[in-house]
C-alpha positions in Angstrom: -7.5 39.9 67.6 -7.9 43.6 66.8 -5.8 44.9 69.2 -3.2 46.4 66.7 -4.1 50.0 67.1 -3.2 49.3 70.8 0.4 48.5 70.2 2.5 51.3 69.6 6.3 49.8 68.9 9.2 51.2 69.3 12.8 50.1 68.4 15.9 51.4 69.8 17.4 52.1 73.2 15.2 51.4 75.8 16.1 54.6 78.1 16.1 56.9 75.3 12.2 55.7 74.2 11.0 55.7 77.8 12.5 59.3 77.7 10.2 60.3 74.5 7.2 58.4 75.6 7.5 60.8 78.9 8.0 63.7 77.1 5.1 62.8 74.6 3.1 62.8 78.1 2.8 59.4 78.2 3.2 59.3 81.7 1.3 57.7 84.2 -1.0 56.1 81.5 1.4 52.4 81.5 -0.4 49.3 83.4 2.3 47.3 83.3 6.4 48.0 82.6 8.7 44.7 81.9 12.1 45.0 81.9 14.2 43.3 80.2 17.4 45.1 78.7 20.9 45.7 78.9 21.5 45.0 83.0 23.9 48.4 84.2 20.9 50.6 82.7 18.0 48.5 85.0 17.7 51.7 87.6 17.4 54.1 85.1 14.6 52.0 83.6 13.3 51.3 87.0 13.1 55.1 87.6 11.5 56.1 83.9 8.8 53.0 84.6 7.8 54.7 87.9 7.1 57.8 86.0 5.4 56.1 82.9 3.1 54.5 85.4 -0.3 54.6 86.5 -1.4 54.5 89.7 -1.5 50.5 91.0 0.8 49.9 88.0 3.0 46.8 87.7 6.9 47.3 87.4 8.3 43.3 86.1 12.5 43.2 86.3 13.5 40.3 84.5 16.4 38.6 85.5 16.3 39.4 89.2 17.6 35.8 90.9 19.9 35.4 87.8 20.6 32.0 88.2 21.8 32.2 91.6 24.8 34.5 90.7 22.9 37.1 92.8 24.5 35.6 95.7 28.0 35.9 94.3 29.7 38.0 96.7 31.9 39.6 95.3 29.8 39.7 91.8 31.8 37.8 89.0 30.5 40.3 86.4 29.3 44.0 85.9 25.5 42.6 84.7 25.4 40.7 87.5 26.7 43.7 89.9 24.2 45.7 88.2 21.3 43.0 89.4 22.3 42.8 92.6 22.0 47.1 92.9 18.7 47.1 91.6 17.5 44.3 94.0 18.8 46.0 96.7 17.2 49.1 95.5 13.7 47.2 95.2 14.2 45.6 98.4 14.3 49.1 100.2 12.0 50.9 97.9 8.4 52.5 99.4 6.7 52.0 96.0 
């Protein structure tokens, strides 16, 4: 497809390569920012994804309904405590 000089991948902890892509200047030069990682870190990668975004840029949060367990009240497990924080936090957030 010829698109391999457009990938650049990196492996290891997502918060700690958002942190060196920022600091490479990589910021707000991201279309789009999935996430999809360990659940109690989501705001943190929330936060980095603003900063390595573009203007009109897409943030993606995988896992958000969670199978219903969203609703759980109180929240069975830590991930799913940790999903229903950052879809509170989305739900009040200006961006």
């Amino acid at each position: 497809a010829g698109v391999g000089c457009k990938i650049d991948l990196r492996l290891g902890p997502a918060s700690e390569s958002m942190r060196l892509l920022l600091a490479e200047g990589g910021g707000g030069s991201f279309d789009l920012v999935f996430i999809d990682a360990n659940k109690a870190d989501y705001d943190d990668y929330y936060e980095q994804a603003l900063a390595l975004l573009r203007r009109g840029g897409v943030v993606a949060v995988d896992n958000t309904l969670w199978g219903g367990r969203v609703l759980e009240a109180p929240a069975a497990t830590a991930d799913t405590a940790a999903i229903q924080a950052i879809n509170d936090k989305l739900a009040s957030d200006p961006h």
